[in-house]
C-alpha positions as CSV (number, residue, x, y, z in Angstrom):
1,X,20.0,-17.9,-33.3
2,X,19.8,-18.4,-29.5
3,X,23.0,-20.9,-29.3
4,X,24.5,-17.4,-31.2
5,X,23.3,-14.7,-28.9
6,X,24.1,-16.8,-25.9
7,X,27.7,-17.6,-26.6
8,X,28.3,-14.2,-26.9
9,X,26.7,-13.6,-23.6
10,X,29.0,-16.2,-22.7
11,X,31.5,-14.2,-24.1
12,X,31.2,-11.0,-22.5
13,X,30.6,-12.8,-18.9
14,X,27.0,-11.4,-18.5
15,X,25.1,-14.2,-18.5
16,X,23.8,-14.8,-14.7
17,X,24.3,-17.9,-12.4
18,X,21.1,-19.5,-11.7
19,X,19.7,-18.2,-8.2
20,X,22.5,-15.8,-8.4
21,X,22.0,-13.2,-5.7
22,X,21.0,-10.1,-7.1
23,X,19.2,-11.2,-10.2
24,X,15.3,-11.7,-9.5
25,X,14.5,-14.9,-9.9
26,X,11.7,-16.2,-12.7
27,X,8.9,-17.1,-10.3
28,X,5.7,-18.8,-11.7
29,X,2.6,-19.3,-10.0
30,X,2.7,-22.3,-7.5
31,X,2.5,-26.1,-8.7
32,X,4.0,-24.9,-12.3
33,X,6.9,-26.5,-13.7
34,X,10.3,-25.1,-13.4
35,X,11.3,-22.1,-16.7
36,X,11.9,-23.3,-19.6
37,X,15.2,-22.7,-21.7
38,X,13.6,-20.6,-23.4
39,X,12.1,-18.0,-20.4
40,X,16.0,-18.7,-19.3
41,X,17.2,-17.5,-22.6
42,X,14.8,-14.8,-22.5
43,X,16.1,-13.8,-19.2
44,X,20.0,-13.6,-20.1
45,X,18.7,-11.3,-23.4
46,X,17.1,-8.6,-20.9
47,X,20.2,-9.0,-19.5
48,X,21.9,-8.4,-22.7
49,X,19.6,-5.5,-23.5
50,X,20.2,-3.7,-19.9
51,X,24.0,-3.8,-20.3
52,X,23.6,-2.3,-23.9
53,X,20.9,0.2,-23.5
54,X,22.2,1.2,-19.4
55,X,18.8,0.4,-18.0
56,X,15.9,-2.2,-18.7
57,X,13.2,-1.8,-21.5
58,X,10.7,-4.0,-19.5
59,X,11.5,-1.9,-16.0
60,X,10.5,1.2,-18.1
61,X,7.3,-0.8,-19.5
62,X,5.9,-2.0,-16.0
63,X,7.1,1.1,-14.0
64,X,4.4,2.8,-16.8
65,X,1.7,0.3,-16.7
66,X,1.8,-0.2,-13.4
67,X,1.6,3.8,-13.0
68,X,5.0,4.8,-11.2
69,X,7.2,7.4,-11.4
70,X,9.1,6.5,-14.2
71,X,12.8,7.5,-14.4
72,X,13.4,5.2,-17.9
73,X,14.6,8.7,-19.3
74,X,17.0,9.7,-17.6
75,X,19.6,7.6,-19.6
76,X,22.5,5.8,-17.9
77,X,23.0,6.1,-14.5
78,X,19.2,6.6,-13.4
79,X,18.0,4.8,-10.5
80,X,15.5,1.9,-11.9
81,X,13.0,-0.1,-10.4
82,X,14.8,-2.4,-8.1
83,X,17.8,-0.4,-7.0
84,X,20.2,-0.7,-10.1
85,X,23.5,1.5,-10.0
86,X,23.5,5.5,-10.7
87,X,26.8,4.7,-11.6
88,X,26.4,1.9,-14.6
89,X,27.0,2.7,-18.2
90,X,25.4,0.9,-20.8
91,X,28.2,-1.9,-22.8
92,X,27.6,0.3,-26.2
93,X,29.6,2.9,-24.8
94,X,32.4,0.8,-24.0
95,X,32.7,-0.8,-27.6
96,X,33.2,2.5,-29.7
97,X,29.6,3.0,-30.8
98,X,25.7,2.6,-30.2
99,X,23.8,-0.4,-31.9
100,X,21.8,0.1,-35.2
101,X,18.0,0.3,-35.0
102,X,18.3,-3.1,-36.8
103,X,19.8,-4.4,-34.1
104,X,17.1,-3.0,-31.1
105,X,14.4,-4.1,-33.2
106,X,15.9,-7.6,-33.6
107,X,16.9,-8.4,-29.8
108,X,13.4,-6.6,-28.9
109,X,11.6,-9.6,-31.1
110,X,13.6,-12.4,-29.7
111,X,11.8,-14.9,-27.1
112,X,13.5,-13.6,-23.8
113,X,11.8,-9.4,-24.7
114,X,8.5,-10.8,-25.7
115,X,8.1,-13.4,-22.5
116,X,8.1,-9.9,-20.3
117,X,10.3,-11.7,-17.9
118,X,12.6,-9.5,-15.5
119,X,16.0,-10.8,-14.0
120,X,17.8,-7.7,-12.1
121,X,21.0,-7.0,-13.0
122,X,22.8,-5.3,-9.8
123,X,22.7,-6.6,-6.2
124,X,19.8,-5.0,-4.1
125,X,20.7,-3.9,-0.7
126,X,19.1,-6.1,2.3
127,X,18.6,-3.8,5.3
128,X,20.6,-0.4,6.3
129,X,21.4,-0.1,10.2
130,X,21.9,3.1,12.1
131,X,22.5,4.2,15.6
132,X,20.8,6.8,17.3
133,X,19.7,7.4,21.1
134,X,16.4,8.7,22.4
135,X,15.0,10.2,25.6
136,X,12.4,8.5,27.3
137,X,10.7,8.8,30.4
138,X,13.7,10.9,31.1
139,X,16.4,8.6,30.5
140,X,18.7,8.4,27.0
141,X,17.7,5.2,25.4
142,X,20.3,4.2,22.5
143,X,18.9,2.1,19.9
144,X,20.1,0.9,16.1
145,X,17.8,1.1,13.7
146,X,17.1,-0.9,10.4
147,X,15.7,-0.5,7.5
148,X,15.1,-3.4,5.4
149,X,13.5,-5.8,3.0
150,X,13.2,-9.4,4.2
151,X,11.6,-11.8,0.9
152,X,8.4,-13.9,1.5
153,X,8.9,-17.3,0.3
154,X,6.9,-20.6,0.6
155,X,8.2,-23.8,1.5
156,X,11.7,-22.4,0.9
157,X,11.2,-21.8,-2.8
158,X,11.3,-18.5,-4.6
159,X,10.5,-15.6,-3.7
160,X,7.0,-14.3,-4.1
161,X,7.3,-10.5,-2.5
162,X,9.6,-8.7,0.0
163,X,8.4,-7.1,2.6
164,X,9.4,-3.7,4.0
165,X,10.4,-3.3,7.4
166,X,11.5,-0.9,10.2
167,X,13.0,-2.5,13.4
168,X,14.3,-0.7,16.9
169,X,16.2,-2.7,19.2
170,X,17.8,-1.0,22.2
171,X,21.1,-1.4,22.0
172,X,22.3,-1.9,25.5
173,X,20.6,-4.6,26.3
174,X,23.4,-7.9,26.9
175,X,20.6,-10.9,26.6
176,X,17.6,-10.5,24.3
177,X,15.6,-14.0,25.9
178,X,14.8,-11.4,28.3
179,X,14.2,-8.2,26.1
180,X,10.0,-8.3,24.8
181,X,10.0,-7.8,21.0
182,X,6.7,-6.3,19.5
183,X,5.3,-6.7,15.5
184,X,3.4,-4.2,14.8
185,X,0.9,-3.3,11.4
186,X,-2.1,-1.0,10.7
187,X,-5.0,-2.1,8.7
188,X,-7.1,-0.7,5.5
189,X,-6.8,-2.8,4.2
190,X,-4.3,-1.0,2.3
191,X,-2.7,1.1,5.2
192,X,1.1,1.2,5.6
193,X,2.3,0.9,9.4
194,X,3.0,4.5,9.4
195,X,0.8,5.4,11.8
196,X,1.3,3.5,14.4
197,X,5.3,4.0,13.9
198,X,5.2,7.2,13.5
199,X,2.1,8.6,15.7
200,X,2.5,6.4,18.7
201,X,5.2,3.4,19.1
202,X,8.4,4.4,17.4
203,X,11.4,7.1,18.9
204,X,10.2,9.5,16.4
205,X,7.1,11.1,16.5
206,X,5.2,13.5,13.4
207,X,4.5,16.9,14.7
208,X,1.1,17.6,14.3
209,X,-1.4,20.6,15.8
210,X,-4.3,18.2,16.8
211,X,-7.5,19.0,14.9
212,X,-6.4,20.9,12.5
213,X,-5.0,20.8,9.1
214,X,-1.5,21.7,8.7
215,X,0.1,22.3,5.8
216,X,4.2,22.0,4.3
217,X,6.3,21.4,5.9
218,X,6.3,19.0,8.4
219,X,8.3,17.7,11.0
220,X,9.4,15.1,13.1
221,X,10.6,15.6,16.5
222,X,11.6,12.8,19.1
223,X,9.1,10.7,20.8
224,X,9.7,10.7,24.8
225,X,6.3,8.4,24.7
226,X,7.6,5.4,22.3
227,X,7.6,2.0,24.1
228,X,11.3,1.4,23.1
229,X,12.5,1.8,26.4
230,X,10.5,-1.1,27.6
231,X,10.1,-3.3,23.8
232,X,12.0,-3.8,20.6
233,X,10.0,-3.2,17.7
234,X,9.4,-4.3,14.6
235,X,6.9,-2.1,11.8
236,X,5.6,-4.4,9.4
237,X,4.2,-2.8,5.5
238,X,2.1,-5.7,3.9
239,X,2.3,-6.1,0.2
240,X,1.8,-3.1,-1.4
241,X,1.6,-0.9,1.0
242,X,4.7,1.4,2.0
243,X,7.6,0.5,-0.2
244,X,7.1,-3.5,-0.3
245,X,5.9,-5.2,-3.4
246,X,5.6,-8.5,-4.9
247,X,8.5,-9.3,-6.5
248,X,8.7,-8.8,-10.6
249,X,6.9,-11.3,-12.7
250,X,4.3,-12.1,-9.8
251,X,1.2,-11.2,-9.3
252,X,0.4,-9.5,-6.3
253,X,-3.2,-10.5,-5.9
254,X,-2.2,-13.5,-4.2
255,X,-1.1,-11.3,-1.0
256,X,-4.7,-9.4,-1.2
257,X,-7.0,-11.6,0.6
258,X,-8.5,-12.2,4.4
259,X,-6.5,-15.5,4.4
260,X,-3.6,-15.0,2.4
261,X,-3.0,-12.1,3.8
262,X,-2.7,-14.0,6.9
263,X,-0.5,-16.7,5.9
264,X,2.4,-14.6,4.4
265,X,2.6,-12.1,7.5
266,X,2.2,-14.9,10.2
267,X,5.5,-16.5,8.0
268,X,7.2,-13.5,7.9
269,X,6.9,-12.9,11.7
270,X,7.9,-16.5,12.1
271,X,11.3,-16.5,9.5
272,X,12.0,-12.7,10.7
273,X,12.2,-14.2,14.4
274,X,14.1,-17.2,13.6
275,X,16.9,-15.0,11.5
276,X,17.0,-12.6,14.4
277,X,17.3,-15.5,17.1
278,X,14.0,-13.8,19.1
279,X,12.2,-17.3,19.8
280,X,13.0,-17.1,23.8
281,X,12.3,-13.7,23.9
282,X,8.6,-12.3,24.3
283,X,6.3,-11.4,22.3
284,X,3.4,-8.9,21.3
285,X,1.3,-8.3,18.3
286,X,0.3,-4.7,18.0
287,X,-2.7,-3.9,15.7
288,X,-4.8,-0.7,14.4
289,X,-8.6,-1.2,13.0
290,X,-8.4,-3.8,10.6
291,X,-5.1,-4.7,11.7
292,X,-6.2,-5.8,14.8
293,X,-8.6,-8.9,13.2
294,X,-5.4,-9.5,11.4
295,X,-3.6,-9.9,14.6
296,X,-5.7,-11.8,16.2
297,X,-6.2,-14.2,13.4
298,X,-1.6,-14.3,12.9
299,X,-1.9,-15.3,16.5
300,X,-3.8,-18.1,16.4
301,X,-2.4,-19.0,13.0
302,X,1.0,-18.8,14.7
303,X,-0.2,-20.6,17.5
304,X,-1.5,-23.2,15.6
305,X,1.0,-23.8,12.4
306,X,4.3,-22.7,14.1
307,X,3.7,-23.1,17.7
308,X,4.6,-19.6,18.1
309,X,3.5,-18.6,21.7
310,X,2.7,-14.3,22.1
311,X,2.7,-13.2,25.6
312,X,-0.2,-10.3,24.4
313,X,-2.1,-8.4,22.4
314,X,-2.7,-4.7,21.8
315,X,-5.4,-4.0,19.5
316,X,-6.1,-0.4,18.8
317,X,-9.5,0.8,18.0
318,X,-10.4,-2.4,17.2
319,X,-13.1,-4.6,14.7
320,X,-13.1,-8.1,15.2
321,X,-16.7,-9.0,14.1
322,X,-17.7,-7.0,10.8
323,X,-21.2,-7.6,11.9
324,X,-20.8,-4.6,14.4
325,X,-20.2,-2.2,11.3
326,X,-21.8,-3.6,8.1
327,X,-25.1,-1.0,8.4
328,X,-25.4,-1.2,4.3
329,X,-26.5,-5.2,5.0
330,X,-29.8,-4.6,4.8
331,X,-32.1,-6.8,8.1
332,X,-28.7,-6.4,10.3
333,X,-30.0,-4.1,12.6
334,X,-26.6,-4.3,15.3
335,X,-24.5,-1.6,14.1
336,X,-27.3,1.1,14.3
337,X,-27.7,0.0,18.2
338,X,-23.5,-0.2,19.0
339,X,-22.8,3.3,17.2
340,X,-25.3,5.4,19.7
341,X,-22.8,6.2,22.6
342,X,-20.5,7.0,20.1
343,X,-23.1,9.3,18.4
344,X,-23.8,11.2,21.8
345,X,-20.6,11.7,22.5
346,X,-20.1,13.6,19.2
347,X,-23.4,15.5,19.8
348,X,-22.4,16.1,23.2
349,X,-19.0,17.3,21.9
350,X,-20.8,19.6,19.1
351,X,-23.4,21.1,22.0
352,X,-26.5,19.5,20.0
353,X,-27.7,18.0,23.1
354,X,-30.3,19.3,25.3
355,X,-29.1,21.3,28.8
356,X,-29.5,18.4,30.5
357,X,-26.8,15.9,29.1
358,X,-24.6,18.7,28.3
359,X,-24.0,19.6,32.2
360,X,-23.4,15.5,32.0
361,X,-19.8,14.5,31.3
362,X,-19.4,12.8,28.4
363,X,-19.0,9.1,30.2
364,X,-22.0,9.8,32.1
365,X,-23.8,10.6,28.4
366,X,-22.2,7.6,26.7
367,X,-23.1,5.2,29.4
368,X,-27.0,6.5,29.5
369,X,-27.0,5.9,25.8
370,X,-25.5,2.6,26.0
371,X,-28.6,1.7,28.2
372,X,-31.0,2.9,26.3
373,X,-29.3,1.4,23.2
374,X,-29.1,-2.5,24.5
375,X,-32.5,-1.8,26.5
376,X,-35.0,-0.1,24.4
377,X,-33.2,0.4,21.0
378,X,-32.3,-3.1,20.5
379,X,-36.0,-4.3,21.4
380,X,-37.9,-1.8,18.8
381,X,-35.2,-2.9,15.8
382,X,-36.2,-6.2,16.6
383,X,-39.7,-6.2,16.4
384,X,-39.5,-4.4,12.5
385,X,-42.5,-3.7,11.1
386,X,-44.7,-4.7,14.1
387,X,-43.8,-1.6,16.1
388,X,-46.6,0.5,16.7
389,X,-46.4,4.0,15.1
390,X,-47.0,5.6,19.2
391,X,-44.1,3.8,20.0
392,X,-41.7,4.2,16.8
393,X,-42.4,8.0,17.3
394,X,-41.4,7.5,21.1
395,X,-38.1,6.1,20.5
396,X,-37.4,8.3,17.3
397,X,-38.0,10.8,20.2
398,X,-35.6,9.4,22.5
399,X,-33.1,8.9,19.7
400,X,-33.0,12.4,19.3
401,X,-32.3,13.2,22.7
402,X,-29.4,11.4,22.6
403,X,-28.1,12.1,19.1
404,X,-28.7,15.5,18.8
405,X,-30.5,15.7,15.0
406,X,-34.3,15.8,14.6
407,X,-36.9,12.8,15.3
408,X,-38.6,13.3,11.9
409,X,-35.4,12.9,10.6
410,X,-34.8,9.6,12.8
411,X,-38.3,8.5,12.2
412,X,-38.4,8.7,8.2
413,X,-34.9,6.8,8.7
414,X,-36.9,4.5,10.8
415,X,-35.1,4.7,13.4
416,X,-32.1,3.3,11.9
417,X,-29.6,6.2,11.1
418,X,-26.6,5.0,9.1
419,X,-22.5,6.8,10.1
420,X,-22.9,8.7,7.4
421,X,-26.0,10.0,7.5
422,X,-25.3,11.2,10.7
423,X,-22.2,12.6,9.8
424,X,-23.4,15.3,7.4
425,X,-26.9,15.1,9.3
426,X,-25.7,16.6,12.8
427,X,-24.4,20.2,11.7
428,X,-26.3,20.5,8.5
429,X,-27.5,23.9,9.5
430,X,-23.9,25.3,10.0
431,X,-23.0,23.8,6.2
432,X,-20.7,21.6,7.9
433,X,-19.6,17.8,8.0
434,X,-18.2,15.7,11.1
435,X,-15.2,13.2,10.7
436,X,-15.4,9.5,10.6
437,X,-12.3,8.9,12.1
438,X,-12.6,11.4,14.5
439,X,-15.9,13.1,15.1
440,X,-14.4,16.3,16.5
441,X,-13.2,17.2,13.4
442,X,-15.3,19.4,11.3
443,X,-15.1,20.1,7.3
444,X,-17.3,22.3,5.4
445,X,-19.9,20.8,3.4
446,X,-21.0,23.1,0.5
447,X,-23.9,20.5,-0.6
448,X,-26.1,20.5,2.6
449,X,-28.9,18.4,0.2
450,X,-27.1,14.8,0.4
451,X,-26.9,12.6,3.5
452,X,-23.2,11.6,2.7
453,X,-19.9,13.7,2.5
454,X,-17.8,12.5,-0.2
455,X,-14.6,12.8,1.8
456,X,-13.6,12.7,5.6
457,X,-12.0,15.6,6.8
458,X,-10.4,13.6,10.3
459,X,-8.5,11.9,7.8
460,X,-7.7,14.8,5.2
461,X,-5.4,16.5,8.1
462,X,-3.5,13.8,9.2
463,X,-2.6,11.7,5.6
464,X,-0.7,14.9,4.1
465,X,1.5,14.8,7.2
466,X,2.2,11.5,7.7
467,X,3.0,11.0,4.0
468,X,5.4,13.8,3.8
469,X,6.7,12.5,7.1
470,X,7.4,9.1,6.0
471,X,9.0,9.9,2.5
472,X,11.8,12.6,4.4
473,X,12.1,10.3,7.9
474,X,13.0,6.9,6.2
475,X,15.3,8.7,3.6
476,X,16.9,10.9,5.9
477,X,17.5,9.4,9.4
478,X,16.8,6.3,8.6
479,X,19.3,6.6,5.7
480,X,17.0,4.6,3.3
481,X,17.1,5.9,-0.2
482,X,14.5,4.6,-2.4
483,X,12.8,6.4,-5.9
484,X,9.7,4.1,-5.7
485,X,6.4,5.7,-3.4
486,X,6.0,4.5,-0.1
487,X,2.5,3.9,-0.2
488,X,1.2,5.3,3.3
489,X,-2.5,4.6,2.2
490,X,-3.4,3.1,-0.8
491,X,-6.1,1.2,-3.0
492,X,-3.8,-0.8,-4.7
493,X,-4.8,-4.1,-2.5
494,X,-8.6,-3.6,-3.8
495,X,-10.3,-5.6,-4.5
496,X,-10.2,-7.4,-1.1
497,X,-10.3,-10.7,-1.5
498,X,-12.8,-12.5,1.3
499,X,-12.2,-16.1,0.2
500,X,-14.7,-18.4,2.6
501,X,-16.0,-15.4,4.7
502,X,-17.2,-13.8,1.1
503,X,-21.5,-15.2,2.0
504,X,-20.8,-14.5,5.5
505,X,-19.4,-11.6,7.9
506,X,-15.6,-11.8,8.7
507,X,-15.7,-12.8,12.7
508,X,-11.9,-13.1,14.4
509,X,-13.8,-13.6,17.9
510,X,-13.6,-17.4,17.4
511,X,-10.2,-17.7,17.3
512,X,-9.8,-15.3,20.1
513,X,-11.5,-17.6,22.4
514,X,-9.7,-20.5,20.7
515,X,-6.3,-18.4,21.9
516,X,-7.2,-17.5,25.2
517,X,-8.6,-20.7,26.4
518,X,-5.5,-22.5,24.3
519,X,-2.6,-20.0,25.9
520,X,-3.7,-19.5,29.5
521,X,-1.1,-16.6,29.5
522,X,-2.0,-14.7,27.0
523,X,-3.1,-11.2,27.7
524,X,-5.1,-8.8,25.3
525,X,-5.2,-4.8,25.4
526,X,-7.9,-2.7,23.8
527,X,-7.9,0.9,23.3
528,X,-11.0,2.8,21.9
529,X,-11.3,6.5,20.9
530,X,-15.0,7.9,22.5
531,X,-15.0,9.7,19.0
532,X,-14.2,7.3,16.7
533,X,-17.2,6.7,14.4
534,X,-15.5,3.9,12.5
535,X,-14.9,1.1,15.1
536,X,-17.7,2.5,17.8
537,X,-16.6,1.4,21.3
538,X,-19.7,-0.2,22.2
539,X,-19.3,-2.9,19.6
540,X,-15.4,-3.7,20.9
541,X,-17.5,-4.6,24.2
542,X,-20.2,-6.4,22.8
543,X,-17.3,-8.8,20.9
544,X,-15.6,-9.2,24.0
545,X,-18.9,-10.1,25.5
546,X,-20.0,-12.8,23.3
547,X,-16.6,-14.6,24.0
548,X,-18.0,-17.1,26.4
549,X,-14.9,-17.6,28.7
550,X,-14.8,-18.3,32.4
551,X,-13.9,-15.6,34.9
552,X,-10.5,-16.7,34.6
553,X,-10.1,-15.7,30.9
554,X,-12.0,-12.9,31.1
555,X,-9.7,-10.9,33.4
556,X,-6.7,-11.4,31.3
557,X,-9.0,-8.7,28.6
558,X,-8.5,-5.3,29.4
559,X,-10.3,-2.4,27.5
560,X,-9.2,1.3,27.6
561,X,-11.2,4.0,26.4
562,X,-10.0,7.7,25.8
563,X,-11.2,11.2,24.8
564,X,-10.4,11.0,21.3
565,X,-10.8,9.4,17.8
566,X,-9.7,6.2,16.2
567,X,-5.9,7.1,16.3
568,X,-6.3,8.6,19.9
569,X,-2.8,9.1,20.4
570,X,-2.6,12.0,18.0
571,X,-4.3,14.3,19.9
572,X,-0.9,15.2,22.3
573,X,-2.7,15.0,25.5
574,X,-3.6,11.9,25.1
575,X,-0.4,10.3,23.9
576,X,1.2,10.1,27.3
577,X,-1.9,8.2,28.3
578,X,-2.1,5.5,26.1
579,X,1.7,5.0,26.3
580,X,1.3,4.8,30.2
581,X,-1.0,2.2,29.9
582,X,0.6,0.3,27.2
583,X,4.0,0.1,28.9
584,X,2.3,-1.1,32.0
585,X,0.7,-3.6,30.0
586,X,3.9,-4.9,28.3
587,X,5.3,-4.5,31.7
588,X,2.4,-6.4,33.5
589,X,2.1,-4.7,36.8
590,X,-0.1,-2.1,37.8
591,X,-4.2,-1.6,37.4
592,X,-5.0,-0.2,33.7
């Protein structure tokens, strides 16, 4: 039956070259053995079946079970998973008549339907390039563009996932060994790069009212802030987030860890700069909230595995030590002592602060908190239950006057008073809860009983935007046409796999040290948001102050705070400023 079905495969010249390019190839977990005939077999009959039928039955199956928009009825000449032709027509057609239901059924129960293998039958485009020119700084800027996919493979073998990626290179630049080149990635995990492309870094900007929530439609509008003037750069979308995927066939849990997320993106920054010849050139990681661990740790496994050198570091609002934020570990009393400056500058920003502090600027406020915090704070968590109740009730006291919500409140917390809590604790009495990601941002809170808000509203007006934005900037100026979602924020890469940091609290400040002290060169730039109740500034300083590096090291570190939340730059004012200080960074000259 098979030797039958292929010679007329054979026949009609459908059946596929092995590794021929365009046609997925049949990847199996690593250390298995090569396919079989038969998965091969199996292959060429979804072959067969596509060329019949127009479009693929398993393409239909998985785009179902794996809960995307499915396009399966549209017939011949729909866009499938994978980028097949709008303009193919199924074989049937061509031979005078459709097949019998005997004949569906019967290729349907042969080996190649029920192995669920997938082998594309049309070419999938690479990359799309474009040309465009920007103002910046006052000057036109021309750049190409491209938009891309660029396959993750180990040790040269198949391909296990593509990644999806968004490069700007300035165009009028004659040698590139001289031109810096920046990879840049947000975190989540789960968290497309979106936001830094298209909030801060990139030639286009979303438009955006800061604060408030804006609804369709949305816009983009140039960026005179990006740092393309001054650095190529490169927007990397791990696996599963935006439109990059794991490739049919393999599962993509083995790109959802701490560690393997690590290894594929440190190769893909590696193979993407030897394909683009950027070895000479240098180079920059750029890295948002859980992508900045991420960088740090691709650094030092660059450094390490591929002697890949970086000339910096930016790391914006950044968490290398998850011992700062894990308050729900019961006995880990740090986070409640590194999140107070950050809680009186919200309280100072809602007017919940006594006269005093409020005729304070909000520095001045932060920075007496932050004393009180490592002096007095930090001294009654750590003597637990052998606090007096005179002197709990003291610091409760003093809590309050820096916090802005009542000591009995504090007190019965004892004394430890978890984000969220104080989140929908602070403006209770006006019904109302305060973002995580950015605590000037209010939502109403219609049950004022609970001490947690089951959604943030910081994030709620700035992930419609940026979605929209996304979808109608890479499809229309970017001139990258593509049915599947790109997946600005998703849970898709949950759950998280922690490998050998799973019994213990994900630190990147060893390898840090390891890189500085290893690259005498290198140069790391942090920017916090004074309301950003996520990654508190206070515990950015104390990670940088556990480093234990000579004076030497410690001055190529530079921390930047500003008036606004974990994405700072949204708020318009201050977009200007971190670009200022980022290009002088990249630049090296001048005091940040």
């Amino acid at each position: 039956m098979q030797s039958f079905i292929l010679s007329i495969v054979a026949a009609l010249g459908l059946r596929p070259k092995p590794r021929q390019r365009g046609f997925a190839p049949l990847d199996s977990p690593p250390g298995s053995k090569p396919p079989g005939p038969l998965l091969h077999f199996g292959a060429t009959i979804n072959i067969l079946i596509k060329q019949f039928f127009g479009r693929s039955p398993k393409n239909c199956l998985m785009r179902k079970f794996n809960g995307e928009q499915n396009n399966c009825n549209k017939g011949p000449g729909g866009l499938l998973p994978g980028g097949e032709s709008r303009g193919a027509k199924p074989l049937w057609r061509g031979l005078g008549r459709s097949p019998s239901a005997a004949t569906i059924i019967g290729i349907m129960l042969l080996p190649g339907f029920v192995s669920g293998e997938e082998v594309k039958g049309v070419e999938e485009k690479a990359e799309v390039v474009t040309e465009h020119v920007v103002t910046i700084g006052g000057k036109e800027v021309p750049y190409r563009a491209v938009a891309g996919f660029l396959p993750l493979k180990e040790d040269q073998g198949d391909a296990k996932g593509k990644i999806f990626y968004i490069s700007y290179e300035r165009s009028d630049v004659e040698n590139v060994n001289d031109r810096p080149i920046a990879f840049c990635f947000n975190g989540g995990p789960g968290a497309a790069s979106v936001w830094l492309h298209l909030g801060l870094l990139g030639p286009m900007k979303v438009e955006l009212e800061d604060l408030k929530f804006n609804p369709p439609p949305y816009g983009y509008v140039a960026n005179g802030y990006s740092l393309l003037d001054d650095v190529d750069l490169v927007f990397i979308d791990p696996i599963s987030t935006g439109y990059s995927r794991s490739v049919p066939g393999q599962d993509p849990k083995i790109f959802h860890g701490v560690e393997s997320d690590i290894k594929w993106l440190s190769e893909w920054v590696r193979m993407y700069t030897t394909i683009k010849g950027r070895w000479n050139s240098p180079k920059y990681l750029i890295g948002e909230s859980y992508g900045t661990l991420r960088a740090v740790e691709m650094a030092d496994s660059l450094h390490d595995n591929s002697n890949f050198y970086l000339n910096g570091i930016i790391l914006i609002s950044s968490v290398l030590d998850f011992q700062t934020l894990d308050k729900f570990d019961k006995g880990n009393d740090l986070p409640f002592i590194l999140a107070l400056p950050t809680y009186a500058a919200t309280a100072w920003y809602h007017k919940k602060l006594a006269p005093e502090l409020l005729a304070l600027s909000v520095e001045e406020v932060m920075e007496r908190a932050k004393t009180f915090a490592l002096e007095e704070l930090s001294v009654a968590l750590l003597a637990g239950d052998e606090l007096s109740k005179e002197r709990k009730k003291a610091v409760a006291s003093r809590l309050s006057f820096y916090m802005g919500i009542g000591s009995g409140y504090i007190e019965r917390s004892n004394l430890r008073v978890h984000q969220t809590r104080f989140s929908k604790e602070l403006l209770r009495s006006e019904s109302k809860v305060v973002g995580r990601f950015d605590s000037r941002c209010t939502g109403y809170a219609p049950d004022t009983i609970t001490d947690y808000s089951n959604y943030d509203p910081s994030l709620n007006v700035i992930v419609g935007p940026f979605a929209a934005v996304a979808h109608s900037y890479i499809d229309g100026n970017l001139k990258w046409k593509q049915d599947n979602e790109y997946r600005v924020l998703t849970s898709a890469v949950q759950p998280w796999d922690y490998g050998k940091y799973s019994n213990k609290y994900l630190n990147a400040t060893p390898s840090l040290r390891d890189l500085l002290i290893g690259n005498p060169d290198l140069r790391i730039f942090i920017a916090s948001g004074y309301y950003d109740l996520a990654t508190p500034i206070l515990g950015s300083i104390y990670s940088m102050n556990h480093l234990n590096l000579d004076a030497q090291a410690k001055d190529r570190i530079k921390m930047k705070n500003y008036k606004g939340g974990h994405m700072m730059y949204l708020s318009p004012p201050l977009l200007k400023q971190v670009s200022d200080d980022l290009h002088s960074f990249i630049k090296g000259v001048g005091k940040i």
